[in-house]
Structures are given as C-alpha cells and as structure tokens.
N, C-alpha and C positions, 0 to 999 in steps of 0.2 A: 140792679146788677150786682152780682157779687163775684170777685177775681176770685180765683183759684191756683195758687201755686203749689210747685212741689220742687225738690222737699219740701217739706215740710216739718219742723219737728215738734211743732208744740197741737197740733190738726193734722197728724199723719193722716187720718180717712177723709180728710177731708172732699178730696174730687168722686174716691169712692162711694161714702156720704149719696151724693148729689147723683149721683147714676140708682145706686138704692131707694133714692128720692124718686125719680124716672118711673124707675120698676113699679113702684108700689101705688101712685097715684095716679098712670096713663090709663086711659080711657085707646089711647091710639100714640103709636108706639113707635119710632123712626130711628134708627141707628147707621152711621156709616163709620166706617174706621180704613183707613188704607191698611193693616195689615193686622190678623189677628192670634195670636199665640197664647192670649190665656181666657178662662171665662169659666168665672165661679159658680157652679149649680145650685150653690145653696143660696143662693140670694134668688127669691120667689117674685114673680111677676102678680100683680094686685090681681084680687078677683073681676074686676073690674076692668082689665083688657080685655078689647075684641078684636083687636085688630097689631100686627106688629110686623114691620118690612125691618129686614137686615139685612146690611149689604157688605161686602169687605172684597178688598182689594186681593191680589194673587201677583202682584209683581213677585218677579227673583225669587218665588217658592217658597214668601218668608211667613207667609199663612199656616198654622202651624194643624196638621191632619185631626190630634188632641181636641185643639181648642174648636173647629167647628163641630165635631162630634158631642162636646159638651155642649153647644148652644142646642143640638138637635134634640139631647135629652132634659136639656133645662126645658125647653119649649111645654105647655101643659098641651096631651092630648086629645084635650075637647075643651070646645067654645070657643077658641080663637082663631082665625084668619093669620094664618103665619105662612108670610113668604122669606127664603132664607137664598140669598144671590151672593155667589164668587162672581166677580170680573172677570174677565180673562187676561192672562197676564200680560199679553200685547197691549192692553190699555194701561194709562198713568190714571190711575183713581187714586187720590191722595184724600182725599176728606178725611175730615175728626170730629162728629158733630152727633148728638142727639137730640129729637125734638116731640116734645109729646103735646097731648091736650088729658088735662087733668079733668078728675072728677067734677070738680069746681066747673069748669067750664074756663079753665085761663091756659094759656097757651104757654111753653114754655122751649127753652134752646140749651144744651150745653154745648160751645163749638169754642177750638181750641187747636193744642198741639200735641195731646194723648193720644195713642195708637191704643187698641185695647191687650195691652200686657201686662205684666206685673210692674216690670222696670216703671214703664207708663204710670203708673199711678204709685209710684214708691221714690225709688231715688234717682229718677230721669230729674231733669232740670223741664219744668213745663208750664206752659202757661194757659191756663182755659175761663172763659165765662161762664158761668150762670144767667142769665136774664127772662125776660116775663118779656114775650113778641105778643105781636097781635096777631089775630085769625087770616088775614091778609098773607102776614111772614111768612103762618105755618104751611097754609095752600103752599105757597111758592118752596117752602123745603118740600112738601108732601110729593110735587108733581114731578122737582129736579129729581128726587131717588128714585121717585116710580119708574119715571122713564128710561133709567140706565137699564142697559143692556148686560141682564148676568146671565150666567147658570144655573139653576137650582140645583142648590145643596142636598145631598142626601147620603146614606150609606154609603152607596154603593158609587158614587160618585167621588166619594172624596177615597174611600178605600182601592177603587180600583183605574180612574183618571184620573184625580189630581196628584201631582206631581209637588212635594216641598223640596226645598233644598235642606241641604246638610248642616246639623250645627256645627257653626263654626269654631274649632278649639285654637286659642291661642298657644302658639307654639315657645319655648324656651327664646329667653332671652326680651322678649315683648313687653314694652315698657307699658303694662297697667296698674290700677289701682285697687284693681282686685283679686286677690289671691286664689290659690286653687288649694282648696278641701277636696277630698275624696270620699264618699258616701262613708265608704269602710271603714276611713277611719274616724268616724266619729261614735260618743260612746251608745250603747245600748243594754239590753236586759234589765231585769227587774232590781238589782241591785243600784246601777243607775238611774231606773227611775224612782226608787226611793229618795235617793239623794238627791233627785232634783226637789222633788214633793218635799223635804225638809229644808232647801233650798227656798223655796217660794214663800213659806210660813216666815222664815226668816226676815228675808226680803220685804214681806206686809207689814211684821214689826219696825221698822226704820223708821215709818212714817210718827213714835212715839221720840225720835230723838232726835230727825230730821234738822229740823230748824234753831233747833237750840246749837248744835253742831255749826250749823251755817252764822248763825249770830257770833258765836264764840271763834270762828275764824278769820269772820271778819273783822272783829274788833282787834283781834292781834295782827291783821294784816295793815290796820290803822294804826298797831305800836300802844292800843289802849289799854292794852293788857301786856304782861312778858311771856313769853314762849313758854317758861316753866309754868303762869297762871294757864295759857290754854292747854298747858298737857294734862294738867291737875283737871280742868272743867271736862277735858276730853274723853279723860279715863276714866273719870266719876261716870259718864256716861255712858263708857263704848265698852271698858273692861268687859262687866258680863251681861250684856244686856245680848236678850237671845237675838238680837239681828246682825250679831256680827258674824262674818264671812268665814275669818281665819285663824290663824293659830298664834304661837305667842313671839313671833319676831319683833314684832314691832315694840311688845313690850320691853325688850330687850334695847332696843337702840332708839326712843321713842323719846327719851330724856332728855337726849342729849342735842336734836335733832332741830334745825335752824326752822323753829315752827313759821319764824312770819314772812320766808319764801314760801313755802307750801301753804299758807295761808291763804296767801294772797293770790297765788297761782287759782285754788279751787274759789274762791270768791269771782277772780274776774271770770273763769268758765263761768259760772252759776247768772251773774251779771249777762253775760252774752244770750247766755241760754233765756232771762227775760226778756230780754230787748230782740231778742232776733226771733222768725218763723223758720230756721235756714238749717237742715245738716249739716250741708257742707261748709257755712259760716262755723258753726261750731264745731266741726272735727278743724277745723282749723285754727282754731284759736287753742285749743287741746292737745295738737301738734307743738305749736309753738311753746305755751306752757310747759311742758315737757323737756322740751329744747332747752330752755330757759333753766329749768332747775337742771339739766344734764350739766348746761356751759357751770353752773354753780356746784357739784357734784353734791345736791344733795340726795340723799338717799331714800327720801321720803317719796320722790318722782315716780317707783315702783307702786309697793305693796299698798302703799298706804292712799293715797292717790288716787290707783286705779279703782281700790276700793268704793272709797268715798263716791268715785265716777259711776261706776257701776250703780249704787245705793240711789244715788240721785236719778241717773240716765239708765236703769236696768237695761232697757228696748236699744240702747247706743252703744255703751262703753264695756267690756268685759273687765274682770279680774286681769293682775299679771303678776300670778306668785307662782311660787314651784312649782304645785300639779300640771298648771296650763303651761311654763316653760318646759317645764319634762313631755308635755303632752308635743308639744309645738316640734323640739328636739327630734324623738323619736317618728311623727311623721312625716321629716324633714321636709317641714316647708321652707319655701322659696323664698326669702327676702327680693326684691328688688337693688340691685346694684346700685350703691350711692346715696341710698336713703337714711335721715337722721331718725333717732329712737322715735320722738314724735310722730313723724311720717311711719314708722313700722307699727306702732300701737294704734294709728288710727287707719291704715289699710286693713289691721286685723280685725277691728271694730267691724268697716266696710263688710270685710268676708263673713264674720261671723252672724251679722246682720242676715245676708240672706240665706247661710247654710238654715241658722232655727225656723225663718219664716217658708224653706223650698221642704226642711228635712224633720222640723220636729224632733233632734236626736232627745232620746230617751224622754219624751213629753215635753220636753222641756219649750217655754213660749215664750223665754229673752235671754239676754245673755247672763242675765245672775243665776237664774237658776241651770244655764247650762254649764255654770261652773261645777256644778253640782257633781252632773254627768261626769265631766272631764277628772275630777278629782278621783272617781272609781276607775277610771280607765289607765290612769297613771298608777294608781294605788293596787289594779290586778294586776300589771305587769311588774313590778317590782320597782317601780323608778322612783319612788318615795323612801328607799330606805335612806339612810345616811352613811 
C-alpha cells in the first residue's frame, strides 16, 4: 500500500503519477469521482484497454461542461468499450476511487479523498491510497459502478441538458488566501517571452552554486564564519555568475547587512523544506521567517531572500524586487486586511502558483522565470525609471 498526500512539495505528481499509472497499464478501467472539473487529454489510455466505465457525480451543477467534453475526446475511437455516466443530481454519489486490472494480471485500487480537479490533485489538502486488491475486490468495485444508475454522457447531452452552476467569484472584502490576478494583467509578447527564456538558462545555472551557498549560510548561521567571511564567500560566488536574478542593490547594502539572521532564517526554510512532504508546512515557516527578520528590520527579508527562495523553490516562492513591486502597485492588488509581510509574500507565492500553472504568462513554467515576464511588463510601461 502506498499513502498518497497532498500537498505535496517535494512529489507534487505524486497522486497524478498513480492515475497515469491507471491509464497506461489497465487492461479494464473503473473510475468514479463525485464531481468533475478538469481532465487532461494528453495523458493517453495504454493500448491495451478494452474496456473503461466512468462515472461522476452532477450534485449543485459542480461538474464542470469542459471537463466531460474532454473525457469524451480523450476516449480512443476504436477498440474500447467505453461507457461514460452523469448521476443525476438528486442523487448523493460521493465516491473517489479508481480501480483497474493490469496487464500483469494484478488488480489494483486508488480510493481516497480526490475529486477529479486540479485543486484535487495540487494544493487541496488530500488523502488517497494506492494498494494491490484481489480479483474478489475488483468484481465487487466492477459490479457497485456498473449498477449505478447514470446518464450517458455525450455531446449533445451535456451541451444541451446538463445544467452547471456558476463559478463562484468571491466578492470584496472575503477573508481568503488567494488573491485575484486578472488574465490581462499578466505579462505577454515576444519580448516577454524572451526574457522568460533567459530567465530559465539562468535559473538551471544555480544548480553550479547551489550548495556551496547553502553550506556558507549555514555555517554563518552557526557563528562559524563572520558575516563579513559569508559576504566575501557569497559574492566570490553570486557577483557574476550567470544565475543571478538581479541588479546591483544588494551590492550596495550587502556589507553591511546582519548576514547571520538572514542566514539562519534561509537555512531553517531549506532544513524544513528536507524534513517536511508539506506546502503549506513550508509557506509557513517562510511566513514566519520573514516576520522574524521584519520584527529585526533587516533588510535582507526582501530582495535578497526572496531571491535565494526563488533559486531553491523556483515552482514555490517568487522574486520581490522592484519590477514585481511596481508590477503588484500598478495592478492594484488587494492585500487582505491585517495581514503581516510574511502572510502577503506567501499568499502571493499561493496566487502566483496557480496564475503560471492555469495561464502560462508568456511561457513561462514557474515562478523564476515569470519574473522574467513581469520585469518587461514594468519596464514597458515606464515604472522602472528612477
């Protein structure tokens, strides 16, 4: 039996993984989900199915029109037995469960607390198994799905009967923890995606300074080194080595700058980031850190920081220097009322998380390189001058 959590940050595909598992070695092919809103085409069904029942729930209209549409054209059309059933939404159909029989001849179960969405398999809080059932099991899932009473799925069925409800927009003043981007404004054209593309080359370079970096922080956040020795080891390293991000502030105030809080701050994240499988473990400890150098005013809690955050966590933690502050300014987003620097740097983490993985602004496929982007977008409109 193998657990499956999510988040997850160190095995983000992890539950994904195990459905792509599903796909590619059923021989006979069993899916139910209580509601369904997303479902990827390009993940291919093995040549080797012959048979596959899907079924999903239609409570409160949260099945989303899109998302069966895409199972209909994921489906291959020939050689398989495909039956495809909505509930009707008077019925509570709640299941989460896949169940196949593999080439092998071994039976297998994913069942759990994944709806099939994105959230579902990203930064929902979830808990699902894997395990190896016997032939006995699989009869008794085979015959509980068969026998539910759906609708078959088709075009004209979901275009012209089914009924979804509205997405639901949270209104001003709504205490969440994830912000609102607008499509529009986020960057694009070719200019943009250059700079992500130089962005990315940068970002793979890191991996040549990575650890030394992490080694010499720590040892000053031990006191084994002096602040002046890690900015001497830091800058031999970071001055011009093509992976760096940004420009020359930091050289400026970089001297003087109380290295063994900010040491120690990026150490215990890194620390956390080993020990823990957990996002939200670790946007929270990156909050706090944060917090921590704010109550100390060092000034390293910025540029330098989030840097570093980014270099390590590219897929987590974005940049916060002036392009993205002028960026942030100008599409005046919304802080939440009440919230400390920490809590606003890691809701924007949160948001920016899903704007790259819903919007791909200008190619871009984490958040380092959509700093990229962002930097053009501030730099056409004039908000970079001085």
């Amino acid at each position: 039996m193998q657990i499956l959590l999510s988040p997850n940050v160190k095995q983000s595909t992890e539950l994904r993984d195990a459905y792509n598992q599903a796909l590619k070695e059923a021989e006979e092919l069993y899916i139910a989900s209580a509601y369904l809103t997303d479902w990827d085409v390009t993940h291919k069904l093995g040549s080797a199915c012959k048979r596959v029942t899907f079924v999903v729930g239609t409570n409160f209209g949260l099945t989303r029109k899109a998302a069966m549409l895409n199972v209909l054209r994921w489906m291959p059309k020939r050689g398989v037995s495909f039956s495809f059933g909505a509930v009707p939404h008077s019925v509570d159909f709640h299941p989460k469960v896949v169940a196949w029989k593999a080439r092998s001849g071994k039976y297998y179960c994913i069942i759990g607390s994944s709806n099939l969405s994105k959230a579902g398999f990203s930064i929902n809080y979830e808990a699902n198994v894997l395990l190896q059932i016997g032939s006995h099991e699989f009869d008794q899932l085979r015959k509980w799905l068969t026998s539910v009473v759906a609708t078959s799925v088709s075009e004209d069925w979901i275009n012209n009967h089914y009924k979804e409800a509205p997405v639901f927009r949270r209104g001003k003043g709504t205490d969440i923890s994830v912000l609102r981007i607008k499509p529009s404004d986020l960057p694009h054209g070719a200019d943009s995606e250059d700079r992500v593309r130089e962005k990315r080359q940068r970002q793979a370079a890191f991996g040549q300074i990575g650890e030394k970096i992490r080694v010499a922080a720590r040892r000053c956040s031990q006191k084994k080194i002096s602040r002046d020795e890690f900015w001497r080891v830091f800058w031999e390293l970071w001055a011009d080595h093509k992976s760096r991000l940004q420009g020359k502030g930091l050289e400026m105030r970089g001297k003087s700058a109380k290295w063994e809080e900010s040491c120690g701050a990026l150490s215990r994240i890194l620390d956390e980031w080993r020990s823990s499988s957990s996002i939200p473990q670790l946007d929270q400890i990156v909050s706090e850190e944060i917090d921590h150098l704010a109550k100390l005013k060092n000034p390293t809690r910025g540029a330098w920081l989030s840097e570093m955050l980014c270099h390590y966590f590219p897929e987590q933690y974005p940049m916060m220097n002036k392009p993205v502050k002028k960026w942030l300014s100008a599409i005046k987003l919304r802080w939440r009322r009440g919230t400390t620097e920490g809590q606003r740097y890691t809701e924007l983490a949160r948001t920016l998380r899903i704007v790259v993985r819903d919007h791909h602004p200008a190619g871009a496929r984490n958040l380092a390189e959509l700093d990229g982007g962002i930097f053009v977008w501030a730099r056409d409109r004039g908000l970079l001058k001085h």
